[in-house]
Phi, psi and omega in degrees: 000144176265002174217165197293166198224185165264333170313318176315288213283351160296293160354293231233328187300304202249344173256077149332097183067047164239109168267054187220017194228121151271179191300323178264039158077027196263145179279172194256036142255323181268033148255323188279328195282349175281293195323303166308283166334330161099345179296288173279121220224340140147042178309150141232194190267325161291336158292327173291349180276301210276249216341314180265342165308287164345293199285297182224079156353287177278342152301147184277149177250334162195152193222123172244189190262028156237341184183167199249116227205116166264185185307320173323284199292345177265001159299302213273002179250322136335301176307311177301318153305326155302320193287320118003255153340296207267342162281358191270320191139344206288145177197189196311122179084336177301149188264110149245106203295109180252103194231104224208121155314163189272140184188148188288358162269347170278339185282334206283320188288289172341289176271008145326280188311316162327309218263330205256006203063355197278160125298072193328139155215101208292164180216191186213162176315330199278328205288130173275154168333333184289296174280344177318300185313310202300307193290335190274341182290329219278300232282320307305134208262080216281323217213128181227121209265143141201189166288125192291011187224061158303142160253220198285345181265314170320316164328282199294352178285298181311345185283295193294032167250322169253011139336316200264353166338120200111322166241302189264123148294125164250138186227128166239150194250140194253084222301332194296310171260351212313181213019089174301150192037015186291315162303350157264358151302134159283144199260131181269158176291115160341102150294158176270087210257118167302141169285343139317324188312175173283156164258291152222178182247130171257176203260125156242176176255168179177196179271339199268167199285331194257150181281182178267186178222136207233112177290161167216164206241170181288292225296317182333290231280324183267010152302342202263326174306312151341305223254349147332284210294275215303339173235017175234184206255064193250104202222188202289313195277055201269216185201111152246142180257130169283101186243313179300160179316128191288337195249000156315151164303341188260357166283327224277301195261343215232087304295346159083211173293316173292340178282358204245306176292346188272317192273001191078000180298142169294138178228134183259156171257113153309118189294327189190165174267066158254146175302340165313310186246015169295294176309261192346270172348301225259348178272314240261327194241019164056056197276140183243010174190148141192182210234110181227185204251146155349295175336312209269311152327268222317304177298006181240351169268332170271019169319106192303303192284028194253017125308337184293334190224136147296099177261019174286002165253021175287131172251347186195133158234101203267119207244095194232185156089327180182135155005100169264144186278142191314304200307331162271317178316313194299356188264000216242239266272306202306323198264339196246336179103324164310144154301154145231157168229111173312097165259119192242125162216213177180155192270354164303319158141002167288146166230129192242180189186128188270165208243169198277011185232338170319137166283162185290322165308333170277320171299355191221011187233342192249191175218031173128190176215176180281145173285327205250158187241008149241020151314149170219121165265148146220144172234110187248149173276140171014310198254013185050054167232131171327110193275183182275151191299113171139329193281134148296126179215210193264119162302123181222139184231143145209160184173189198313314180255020167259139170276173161215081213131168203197139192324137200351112203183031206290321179296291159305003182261337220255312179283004200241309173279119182287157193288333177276019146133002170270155161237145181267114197300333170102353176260128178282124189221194189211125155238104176221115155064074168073341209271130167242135165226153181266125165240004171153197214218142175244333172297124191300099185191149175250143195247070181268113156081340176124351177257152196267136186211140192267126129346288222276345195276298199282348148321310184293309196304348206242335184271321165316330180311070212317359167246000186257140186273326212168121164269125133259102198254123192236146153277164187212144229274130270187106171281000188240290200249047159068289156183172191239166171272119164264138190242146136273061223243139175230100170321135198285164187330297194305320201254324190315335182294321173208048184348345201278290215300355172257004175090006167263088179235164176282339155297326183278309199270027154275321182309312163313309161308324188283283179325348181260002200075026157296148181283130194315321185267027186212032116308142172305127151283358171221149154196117194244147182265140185220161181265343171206169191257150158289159184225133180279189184313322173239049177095013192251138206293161193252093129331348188270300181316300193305322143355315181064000000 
């Protein structure tokens, strides 16, 4: 090939020629001692597909709100999506930007890429052009799969994407017929692909202006998918509903669309987790599990109408992504009828869970135990020495499904990482007697709703503005979404007098951020215009202060 792939730049970013390192930093002696342990087993993500195609053919396997699909018919629709994929150019190693509504053509594209080698490198509906661009240079990315019935924010991603024409393919899909022309196309053969390779590149929130990308290997991910399955009830004839984004990790893994393709379970797709379109689904296809963010909890137990529909056949509801309040965990067996099971992780990798037999003050006070039993915890003070069991500290993790390291990121990897292989989560926790609970967050990043958002992305976004002098972006505290964003914006001279009269409102300057290529869920929700920043003692803006 004449041009880089992602496998080159997994290869080649931060250990040039060095082979004793995998792509997600793990070194290849502690991958033979996983392997010896039994955790990786030479798994891949398209063999896990062929198994269950294989196994029950006629059964249905997933349902949107365009068609109804057995295992038979998502083979065959996969072969068409490759066949597609692979007349566009996509071939063995290329990065492909999946930015896709939750849908059996996002299930179809996904293992496509899978089936051709290629590398999914996910993005999620909401993410503006500022990052679509970021993942193709980063990743780097040749190709970018999305819909051809975009709505107004997708619109404006696709315009600015096709711009970069000539380095990116957009190939759009039309969820309802897709892949147009795949029968005159030749259908390609399944690469052969190692279960160390890279897999995909996934999504984290953070401090940096972009989000970062979290290599992930086939043996890590479905090992971390096995051991999902083994402490949750998820079994074949079950139903899981997909309301949260499909290509996040905890839609994806925990246990998710894949624990669901590994077990034969059905999965409906949800266009979004409101209850409007939640209730209906979970009545209409008798759904026994799904997966929400707190936001989505808390809005589907104040539903006025939510009596209205039979939701007895949910058996678990797996509640991740951000802090659930005791006081709402404690309303789930009582209102709804469901377990819940608490789930804390990172897409980086520890999954904690709380288990389906705990008493209830452990389901609704803590946020789990390690799914894996070569999880390696430590909880350290500043200087990373250990506090005592029961003491709050910095959470640092490693194991069999963690990286250790983050996709060409060295600077950030040099801060993230210990020099022996933990990451550090950015979480203030309590571990006593096998048990985690989150007492706060130590990384400067905002948890709105479950989603992660960098200070410094909507600050640069917000700076572009030719009238604005200086951003400060704080998250601030929430009763529904954990928190929300609040900008501190200070007009440059010329506008300080009468900010309005220059396009500076909280209105215009959302409008403005949506429109620069921000991500929907990271515009402010607060925005007060000011003449100065608060300051600590030796000049540094206080963020604590703004904070209130």
């Amino acid at each position: 090939m004449n041009h880089q792939t992602v496998l080159d730049a997994a290869t080649n970013s931060d250990d040039p020629g060095n082979p004793g390192v995998l792509a997600t930093g793990v070194p290849r002696e502690d991958a033979k001692r996983y392997r010896e342990l039994g955790a990786w087993t030479g798994d891949t993500h398209w063999a896990l597909f062929r198994r269950a195609v294989d196994s029950w053919p006629t059964e249905t396997a997933a349902t949107d709100r365009h068609r109804t699909v057995t295992w038979s018919d998502l083979d065959a629709g996969v072969s068409r999506a490759a066949a597609v994929l692979a007349g566009a150019g996509v071939g063995r190693g290329d990065g492909v930007i999946i930015q896709l509504p939750n849908s059996v053509a996002y299930l179809e594209t996904v293992f496509a890429v899978w089936r051709l080698g290629a590398i999914p490198v996910f993005s999620l509906p909401a993410h503006g052009s500022a990052e679509i661009r970021h993942f193709a240079s980063h990743a780097p990315a040749r190709f970018y799969v999305s819909t051809a019935t975009p709505n107004r924010h997708l619109a404006r991603v696709h315009r600015d994407i096709a711009d970069l024409a000539g380095t990116v393919t957009m190939i759009l899909v039309d969820e309802a017929s897709p892949w147009e022309g795949a029968d005159a196309l030749p259908v390609p053969d399944a690469a052969s692909v190692p279960s160390e390779e890279l897999a995909f590149l996934q999504l984290s929130g953070g401090t940096t202006g972009v989000p970062k990308q979290i290599p992930k290997t086939h043996d890590d991910y479905l090992y971390s998918v096995r051991a999902s399955v083994e402490v949750c009830d998820l079994r074949h004839s079950d139903v899981l509903l997909v309301a949260l984004p499909a290509s996040h990790n905890f839609t994806m893994s925990s246990p998710g669309i894949l624990g669901a393709v590994q077990v034969g379970a059905s999965i409906v797709f949800a266009a979004d987790p409101m209850p409007t379109e939640v209730l209906p689904l979970i009545a209409e296809h008798g759904v026994t599990h799904l997966a929400l963010v707190p936001p989505a909890l808390l809005s589907l137990l104040n539903f006025p109408g939510r009596d209205a529909y039979d939701v007895s056949s949910v058996r678990t509801v797996w509640v991740g992504g951000a802090k659930l309040s005791e006081a709402a965990a404690r309303r789930v067996r009582p209102e709804l009828g469901w377990t819940l099971q608490q789930v804390f992780g990172m897409a980086e990798g520890l999954v904690n869970y709380t288990p389906l037999d705990a008493s209830i003050e452990e389901i609704v006070s803590t946020q789990g135990r390690p799914m894996s039993p070569w999880d390696e915890i430590r909880v350290v003070d500043d200087e990373d020495v250990d506090v005592p069991e029961g003491e709050p500290g910095n959470l640092l993790t490693r194991g069999p499904y963690t990286i250790r390291r983050y996709h060409r990121a060295p600077e950030v990897n040099a801060r993230s990482f210990t020099e022996d292989g933990f990451y550090r989560t950015g979480d203030i926790v309590v571990f006593r007697e096998g048990t985690l609970t989150v007492v706060g967050r130590a990384k400067d990043q905002i948890n709105r709703g479950g989603e992660k958002i960098a200070p410094e992305a909507v600050e640069n976004i917000l700076l572009t503005h030719d009238t604005v002098h200086d951003v400060s972006v704080v998250g601030v505290p929430d009763e529904v979404l954990g928190e929300k964003i609040r900008a501190f914006v200070i007009p440059r001279q010329d506008a300080a007098s009468d900010p309005a009269a220059h396009g500076l409102t909280p209105t215009k300057l959302r409008k403005f951020a949506r429109e620069a290529g921000l991500s929907s869920f990271a515009v402010p929700d607060l925005i007060d215009i000011v003449a100065e920043f608060p300051l600590t003692g030796v000049g540094k803006v206080s963020k604590k202060a703004q904070q209130g």
